[in-house]
C-alpha positions as CSV (number, residue, x, y, z in Angstrom):
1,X,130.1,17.5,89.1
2,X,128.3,17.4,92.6
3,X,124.8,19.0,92.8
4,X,126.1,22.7,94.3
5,X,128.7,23.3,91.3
6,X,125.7,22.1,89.3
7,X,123.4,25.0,91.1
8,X,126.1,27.2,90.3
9,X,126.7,26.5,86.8
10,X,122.7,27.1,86.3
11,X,122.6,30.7,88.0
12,X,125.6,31.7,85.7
13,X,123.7,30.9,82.8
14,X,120.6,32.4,84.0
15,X,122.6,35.5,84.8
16,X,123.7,35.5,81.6
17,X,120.8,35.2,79.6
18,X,119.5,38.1,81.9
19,X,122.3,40.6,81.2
20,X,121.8,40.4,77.6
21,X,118.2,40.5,77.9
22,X,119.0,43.8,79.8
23,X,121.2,45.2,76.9
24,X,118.6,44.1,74.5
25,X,116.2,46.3,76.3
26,X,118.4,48.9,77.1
27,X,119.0,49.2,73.0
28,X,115.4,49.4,72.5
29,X,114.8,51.9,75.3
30,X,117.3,54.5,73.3
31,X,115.6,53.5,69.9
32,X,112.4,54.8,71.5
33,X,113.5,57.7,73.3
34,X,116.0,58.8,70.2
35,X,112.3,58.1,67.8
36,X,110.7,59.9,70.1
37,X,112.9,63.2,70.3
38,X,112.1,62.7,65.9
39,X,108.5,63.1,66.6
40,X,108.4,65.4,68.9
41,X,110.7,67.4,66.1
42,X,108.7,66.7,63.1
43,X,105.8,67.7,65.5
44,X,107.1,71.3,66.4
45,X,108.3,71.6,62.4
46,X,104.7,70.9,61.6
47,X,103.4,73.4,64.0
48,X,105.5,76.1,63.0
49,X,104.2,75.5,59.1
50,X,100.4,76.0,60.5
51,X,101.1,78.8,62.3
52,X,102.7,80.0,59.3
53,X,99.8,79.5,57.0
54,X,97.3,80.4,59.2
55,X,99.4,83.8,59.4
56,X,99.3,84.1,55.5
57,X,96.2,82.7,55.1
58,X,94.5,85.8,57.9
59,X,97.4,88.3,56.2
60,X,95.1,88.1,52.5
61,X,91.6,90.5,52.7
62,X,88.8,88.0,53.5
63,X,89.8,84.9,54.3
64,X,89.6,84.5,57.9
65,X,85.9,85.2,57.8
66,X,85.5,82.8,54.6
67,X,87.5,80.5,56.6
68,X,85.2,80.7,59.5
69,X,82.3,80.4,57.7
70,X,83.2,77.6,55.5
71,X,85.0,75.0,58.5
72,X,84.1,76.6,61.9
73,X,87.5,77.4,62.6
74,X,88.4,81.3,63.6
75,X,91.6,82.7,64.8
76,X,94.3,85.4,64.3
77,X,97.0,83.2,63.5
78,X,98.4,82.7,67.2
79,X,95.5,81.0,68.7
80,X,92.6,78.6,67.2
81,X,89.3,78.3,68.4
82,X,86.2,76.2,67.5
83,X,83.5,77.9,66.6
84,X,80.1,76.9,68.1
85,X,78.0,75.0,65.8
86,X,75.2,77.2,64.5
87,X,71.7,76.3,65.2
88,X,71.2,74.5,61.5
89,X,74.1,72.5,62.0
90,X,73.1,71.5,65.4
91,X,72.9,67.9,65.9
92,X,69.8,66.2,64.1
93,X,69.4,63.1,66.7
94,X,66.1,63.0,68.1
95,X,66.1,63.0,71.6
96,X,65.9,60.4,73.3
97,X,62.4,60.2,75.1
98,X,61.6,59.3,78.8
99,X,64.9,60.4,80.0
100,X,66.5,63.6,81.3
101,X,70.3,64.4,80.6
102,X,70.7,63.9,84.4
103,X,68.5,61.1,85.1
104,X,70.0,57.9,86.2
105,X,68.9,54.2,84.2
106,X,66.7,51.8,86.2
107,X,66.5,48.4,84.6
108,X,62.4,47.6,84.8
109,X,61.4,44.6,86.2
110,X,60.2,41.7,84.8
């Protein structure tokens, strides 16, 4: 076998192993995209049970404010929205001193 058929015989392998590396990754490609069509599935499923709920939940006498009250949470069963934290539930970190919210960090010299 002279050095050129040699050559040749190597790129036919290579272009072997390649193609079924291709279909290898072309398999895995539709495993994601068919996993991901199940998420995004399970994820509108899921959605629809909240907003189902939440409906229920703001449908009995009382419990959207109890609700409100008790997690933060407030909404008419279409929309949610955080609640601002009150003032006693504000955070309890002392602040931190000799700098402003803005101010930028100088390293001090030695």
């Amino acid at each position: 076998m002279t050095d050129l058929e040699q050559r040749l015989v190597d790129l036919e392998t290579r272009l072997a192993f390649q193609e079924q590396a291709l279909l290898e990754l072309s398999d895995a490609l539709a495993a994601a995209r068919s996993e991901e069509a199940g998420n995004a599935l399970r994820l509108h499923r899921a959605l629809e049970e909240l907003r189902q709920l939440r409906s229920a939940m703001a449908a009995t006498s009382g419990s959207t404010s109890s609700m409100t009250r008790s997690t933060g949470w407030s909404g008419n069963g279409k929309t949610a929205r955080l609640a601002p934290p009150s003032p006693s539930t504000s955070s309890t970190r002392p602040a931190r001193r000799g700098c402003s919210p803005g101010a930028r960090h100088t390293p001090r010299k030695a």
